[in-house]
C-alpha positions as CSV (number, residue, x, y, z in Angstrom):
1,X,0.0,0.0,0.0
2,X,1.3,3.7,-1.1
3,X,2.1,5.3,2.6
4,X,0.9,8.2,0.8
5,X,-2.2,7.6,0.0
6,X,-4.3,8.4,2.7
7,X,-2.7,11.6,2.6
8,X,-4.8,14.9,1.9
9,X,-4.2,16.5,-1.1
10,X,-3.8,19.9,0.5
11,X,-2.2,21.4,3.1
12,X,-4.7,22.2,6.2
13,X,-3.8,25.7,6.1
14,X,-2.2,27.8,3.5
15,X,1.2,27.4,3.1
16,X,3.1,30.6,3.2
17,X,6.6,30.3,2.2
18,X,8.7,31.4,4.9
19,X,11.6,33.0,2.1
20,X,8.2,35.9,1.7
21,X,8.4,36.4,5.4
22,X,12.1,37.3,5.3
23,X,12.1,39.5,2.2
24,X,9.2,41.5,3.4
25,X,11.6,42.4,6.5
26,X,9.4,41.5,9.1
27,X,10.8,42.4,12.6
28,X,9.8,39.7,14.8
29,X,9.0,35.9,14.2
30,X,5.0,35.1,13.5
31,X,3.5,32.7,16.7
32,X,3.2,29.8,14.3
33,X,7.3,29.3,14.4
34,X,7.7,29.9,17.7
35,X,9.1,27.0,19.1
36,X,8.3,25.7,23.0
37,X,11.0,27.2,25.2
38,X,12.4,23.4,25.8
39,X,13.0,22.8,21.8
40,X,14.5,26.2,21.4
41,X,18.2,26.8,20.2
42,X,20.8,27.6,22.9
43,X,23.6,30.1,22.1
44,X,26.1,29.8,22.2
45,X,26.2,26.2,21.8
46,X,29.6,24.2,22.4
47,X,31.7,23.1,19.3
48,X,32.0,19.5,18.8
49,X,35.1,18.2,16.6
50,X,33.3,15.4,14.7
51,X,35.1,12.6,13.7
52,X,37.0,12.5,10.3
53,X,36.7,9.5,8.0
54,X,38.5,9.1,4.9
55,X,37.0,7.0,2.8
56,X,38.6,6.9,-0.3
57,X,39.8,3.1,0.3
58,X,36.1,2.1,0.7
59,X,35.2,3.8,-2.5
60,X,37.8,1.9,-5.2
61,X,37.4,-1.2,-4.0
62,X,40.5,-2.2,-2.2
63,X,41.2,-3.4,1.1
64,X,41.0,-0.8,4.0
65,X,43.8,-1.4,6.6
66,X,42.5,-2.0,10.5
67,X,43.0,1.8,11.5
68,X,40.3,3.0,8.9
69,X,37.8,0.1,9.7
70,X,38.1,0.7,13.5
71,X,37.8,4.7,12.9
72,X,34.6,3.8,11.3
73,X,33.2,1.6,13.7
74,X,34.4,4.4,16.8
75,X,32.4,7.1,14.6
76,X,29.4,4.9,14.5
77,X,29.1,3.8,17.8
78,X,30.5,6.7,19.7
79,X,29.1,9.4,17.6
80,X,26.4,8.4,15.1
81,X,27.8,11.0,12.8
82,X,31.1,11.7,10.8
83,X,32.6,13.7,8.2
84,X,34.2,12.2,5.2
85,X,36.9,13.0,3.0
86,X,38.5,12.3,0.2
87,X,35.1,11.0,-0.8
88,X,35.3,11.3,-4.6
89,X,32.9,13.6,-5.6
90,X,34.1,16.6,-7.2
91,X,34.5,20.5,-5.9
92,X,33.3,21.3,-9.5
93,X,30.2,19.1,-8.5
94,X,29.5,20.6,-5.3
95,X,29.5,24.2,-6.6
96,X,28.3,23.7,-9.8
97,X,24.8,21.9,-7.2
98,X,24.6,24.7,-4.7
99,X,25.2,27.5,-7.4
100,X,22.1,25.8,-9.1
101,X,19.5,25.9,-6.6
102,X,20.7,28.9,-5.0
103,X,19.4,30.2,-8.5
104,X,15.9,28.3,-8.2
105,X,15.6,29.9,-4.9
106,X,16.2,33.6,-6.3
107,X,13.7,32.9,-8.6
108,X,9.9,34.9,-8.4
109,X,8.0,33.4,-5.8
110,X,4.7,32.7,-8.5
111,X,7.6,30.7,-10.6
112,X,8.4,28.6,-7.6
113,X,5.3,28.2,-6.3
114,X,4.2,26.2,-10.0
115,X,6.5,23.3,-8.1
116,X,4.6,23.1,-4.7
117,X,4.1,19.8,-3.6
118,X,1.3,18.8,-1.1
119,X,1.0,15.8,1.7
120,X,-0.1,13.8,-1.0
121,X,2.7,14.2,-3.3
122,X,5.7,15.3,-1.2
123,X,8.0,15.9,-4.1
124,X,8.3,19.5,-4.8
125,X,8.8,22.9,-3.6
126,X,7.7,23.8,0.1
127,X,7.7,25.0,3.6
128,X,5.9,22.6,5.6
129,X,5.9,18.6,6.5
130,X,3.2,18.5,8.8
131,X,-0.4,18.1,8.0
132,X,-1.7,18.7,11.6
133,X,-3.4,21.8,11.9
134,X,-1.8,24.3,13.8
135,X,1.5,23.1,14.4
136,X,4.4,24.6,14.9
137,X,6.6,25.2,11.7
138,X,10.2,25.8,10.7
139,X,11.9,28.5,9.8
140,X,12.4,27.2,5.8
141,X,11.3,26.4,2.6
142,X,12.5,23.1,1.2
143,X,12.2,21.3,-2.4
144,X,12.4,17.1,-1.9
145,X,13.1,15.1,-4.7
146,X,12.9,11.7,-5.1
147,X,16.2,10.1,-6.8
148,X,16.4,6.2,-7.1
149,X,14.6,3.9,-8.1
150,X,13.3,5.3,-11.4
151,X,9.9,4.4,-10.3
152,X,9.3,6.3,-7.6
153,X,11.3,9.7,-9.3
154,X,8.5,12.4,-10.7
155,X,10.6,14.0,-13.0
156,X,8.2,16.2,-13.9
157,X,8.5,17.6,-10.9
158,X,11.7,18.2,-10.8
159,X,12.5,22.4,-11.6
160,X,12.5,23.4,-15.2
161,X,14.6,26.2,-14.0
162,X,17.2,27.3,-14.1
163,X,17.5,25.4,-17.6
164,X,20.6,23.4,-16.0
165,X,19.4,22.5,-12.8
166,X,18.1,19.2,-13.5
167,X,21.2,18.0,-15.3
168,X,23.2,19.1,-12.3
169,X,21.2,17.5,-10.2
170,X,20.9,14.0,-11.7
171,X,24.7,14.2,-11.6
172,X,25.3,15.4,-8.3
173,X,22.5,12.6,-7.3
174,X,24.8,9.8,-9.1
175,X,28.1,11.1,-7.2
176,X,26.1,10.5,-3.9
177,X,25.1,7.4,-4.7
178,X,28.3,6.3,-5.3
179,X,29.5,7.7,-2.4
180,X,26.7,6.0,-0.3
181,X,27.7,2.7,-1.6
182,X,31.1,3.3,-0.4
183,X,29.6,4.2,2.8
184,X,27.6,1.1,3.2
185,X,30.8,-1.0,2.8
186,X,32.3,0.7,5.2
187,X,29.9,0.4,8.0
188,X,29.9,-3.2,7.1
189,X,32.8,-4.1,7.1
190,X,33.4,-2.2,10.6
191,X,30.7,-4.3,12.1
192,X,32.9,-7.5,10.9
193,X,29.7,-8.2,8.1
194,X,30.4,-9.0,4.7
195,X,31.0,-5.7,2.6
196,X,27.6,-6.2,0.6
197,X,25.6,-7.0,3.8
198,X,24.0,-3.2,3.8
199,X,24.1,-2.5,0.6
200,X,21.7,-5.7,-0.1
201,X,19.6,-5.3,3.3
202,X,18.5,-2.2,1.6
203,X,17.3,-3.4,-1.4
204,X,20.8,-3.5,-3.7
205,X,19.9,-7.2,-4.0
206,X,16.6,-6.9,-5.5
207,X,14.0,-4.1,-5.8
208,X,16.8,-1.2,-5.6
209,X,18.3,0.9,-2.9
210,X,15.4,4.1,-2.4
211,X,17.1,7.3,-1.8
212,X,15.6,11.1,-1.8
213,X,17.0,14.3,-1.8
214,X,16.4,17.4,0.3
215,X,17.7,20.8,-1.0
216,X,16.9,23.1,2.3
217,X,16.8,26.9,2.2
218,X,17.1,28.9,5.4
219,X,15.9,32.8,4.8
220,X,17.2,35.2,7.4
221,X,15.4,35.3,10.8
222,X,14.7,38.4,12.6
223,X,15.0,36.2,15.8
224,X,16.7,33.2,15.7
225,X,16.5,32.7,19.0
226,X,13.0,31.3,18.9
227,X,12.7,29.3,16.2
228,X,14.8,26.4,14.6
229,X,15.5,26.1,10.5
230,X,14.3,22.5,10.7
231,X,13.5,21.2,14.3
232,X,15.3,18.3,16.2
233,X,15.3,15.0,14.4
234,X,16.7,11.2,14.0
235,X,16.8,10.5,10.7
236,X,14.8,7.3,9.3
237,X,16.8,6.0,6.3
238,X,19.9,3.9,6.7
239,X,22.3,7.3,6.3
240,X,22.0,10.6,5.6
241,X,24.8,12.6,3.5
242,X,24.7,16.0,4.5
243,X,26.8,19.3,2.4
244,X,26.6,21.6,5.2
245,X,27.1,25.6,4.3
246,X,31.1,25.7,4.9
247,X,30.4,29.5,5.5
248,X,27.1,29.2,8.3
249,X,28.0,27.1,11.6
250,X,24.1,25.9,11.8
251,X,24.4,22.2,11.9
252,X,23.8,21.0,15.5
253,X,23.8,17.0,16.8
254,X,23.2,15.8,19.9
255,X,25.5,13.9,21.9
256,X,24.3,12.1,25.3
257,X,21.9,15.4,26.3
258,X,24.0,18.1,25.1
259,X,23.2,19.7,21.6
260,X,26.8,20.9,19.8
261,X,27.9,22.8,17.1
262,X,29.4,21.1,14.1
263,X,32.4,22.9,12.4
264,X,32.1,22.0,8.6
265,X,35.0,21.3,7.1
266,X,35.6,22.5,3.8
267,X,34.6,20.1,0.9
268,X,33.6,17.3,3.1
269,X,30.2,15.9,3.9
270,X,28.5,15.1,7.2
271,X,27.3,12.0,7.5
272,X,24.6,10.8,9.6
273,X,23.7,6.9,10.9
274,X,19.8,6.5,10.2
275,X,17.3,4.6,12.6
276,X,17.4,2.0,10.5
277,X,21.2,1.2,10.5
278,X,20.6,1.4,14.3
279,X,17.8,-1.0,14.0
280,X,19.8,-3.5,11.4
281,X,22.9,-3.6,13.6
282,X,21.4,-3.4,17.0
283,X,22.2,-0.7,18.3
C-alpha cells in the first residue's frame, strides 16, 4: 500500500513560504514558528570536533587497513555522525549543485510556487511537513526530490529552472550514490559483516536501494533565537549525506543530552547513521 495515500491532497492551512516572510523584512518571528521554550536553540552552543573519515579506500574497492575500519566503527558507535573526506565527488560538482539551486531559490515566488508539492505528493517545492493543523513550523522552505529507483522519481516535478538545474542534479544525485555505496561498505565491514551485507539489506539485492533528496533553504530570521531552520530529528533511512554551508555554523547534533555545534569542514560531507542502521545492527 502507497504510505501516501491516505494523505490529503492539500495542506490544512495555506502554506506561506517562509523565504516571503524574510524579504518582506518582518521584525519579529510570527507565533506559528515559535518553538516551545524546551526545543528552542541555545547560544552559544559548544563546538564538537566530529570525527573524520576518509573513505577513499572504501570507494575503489581495495582493502581498507585496521586503522580505517576501527575509525569507522568508533564514529558509529561513539558518535552516530562523521565527516568524510576524500570521498570522490568533485568541488566542481558541489558548486556547480549549490550555485544551481541557490538560483531556483532567487527565482519569483509565483515561478516557484508552480512546483509546490502537497502531503499527498511530497515531491516538490515547500515549507511545511506536517499536516496537523496548527502546528508549529520551521523556519524554511525546502524542495524534496525523489532520486532512485526510477519508479518512484516524478521527473516532472523536478524544476525546469534554471535550464541546467536538472542535469546538475541528476549528476550530483549519481556522485552520492556512489559515495553512499562506499559508505555502506564501510559500516559493514566495521561491524565485521560481509562488505555487501547493507548494501543488499537495503534493497541493492533486488527491488533497488530508495534514496531522496532534500535541498533546504534557510531565509534570514529576525529572531533566531525562537525558532529552529528544521526542528530536532533522527533520521529514518539507513544514512543521511549532509553538504553543510562551509560559511554558516548551523548544523547542530546531539551527543548524550548536550546539543553541539558542528564545524564543517571544507569540501567534506557530514554524515549521519539512520534509525534504521541502528535498528539492522542493534544498536
Amino acid at each position: 500500500m502507497d504510505s501516501t495515500s491516505s494523505l490529503p491532497d492539500v495542506w490544512p492551512e495555506p502554506v506561506v513560504p517562509v523565504q516571503s516572510l524574510s524579504e518582506a523584512g518582518i521584525s519579529a518571528v510570527t507565533p506559528q514558528y515559535i518553538k516551545p521554550p524546551k526545543e528552542r536553540p541555545v547560544f552559544p552552543a559548544p563546538s564538537l570536533d566530529v570525527p573524520i573519515v576518509d573513505v577513499a579506500r572504501f570507494l575503489d574497492g581495495g582493502a581498507p587497513p585496521p586503522e580505517q575500519l576501527q575509525a569507522v566503527a568508533d564514529a558509529c558507535s561513539q558518535y552516530g555522525f562523521f565527516q568524510v573526506v576524500n570521498h570522490g565527488v568533485e568541488a566542481s560538482t558541489v558548486e556547480q549543485m549549490r550555485g544551481a539551486w541557490t538560483r531556483f531559490f532567487d527565482l519569483e515566488m509565483e515561478e516557484k510556487k508552480v512546483c509546490s508539492n502537497s502531503p499527498a505528493a511530497p515531491e516538490g517545492y515547500g515549507s511545511r511537513a506536517g499536516v496537523e493543523k496548527g502546528a508549529c513550523l520551521d523556519w524554511g522552505d525546502y524542495y524534496f526530490l525523489n532520486v532512485v529507483p526510477s519508479e518512484i522519481k516524478c521527473r516532472n516535478k523536478w524544476p525546469k529552472s534554471p535550464h541546467d538545474l536538472r542535469e546538475i542534479t541528476e549528476e550530483y544525485g549519481r556522485n552520492l550514490m556512489n559515495l553512499s555505496e562506499g559508505l555502506f561498505r564501510a559500516i559493514s565491514m566495521s561491524l565485521g559483516l560481509g562488505e555487501s551485507y547493507l548494501h543488499a539489506a537495503f534493497g541493492g539485492g533486488g527491488g533497488g536501494v530508495a534514496a531522496c533528496m532534500r535541498v533546504n533553504y534557510y531565509p534570514v530570521c529576525p529572531q533566531p533565537g525562537l525558532t529552529l531552520g528544521i526542528s530536532s530529528h533522527s533520521d529514518a533511512g539507513g544514512i543521511a549525506v549532509l553538504l553543510a554551508d562551509d560559511g554558516v555554523k548551523g548544523t547542530q547534533v546531539r551527543r548524550g543530552d548536550t546539543w553541539y555545534t558542528v564545524q564543517p569542514i571544507p569540501r567534506a560531507f557530514l554524515v549521519n547513521v539512520g534509525d534504521q542502521i541502528q535498528i539492522i545492527s542493534n544498536d
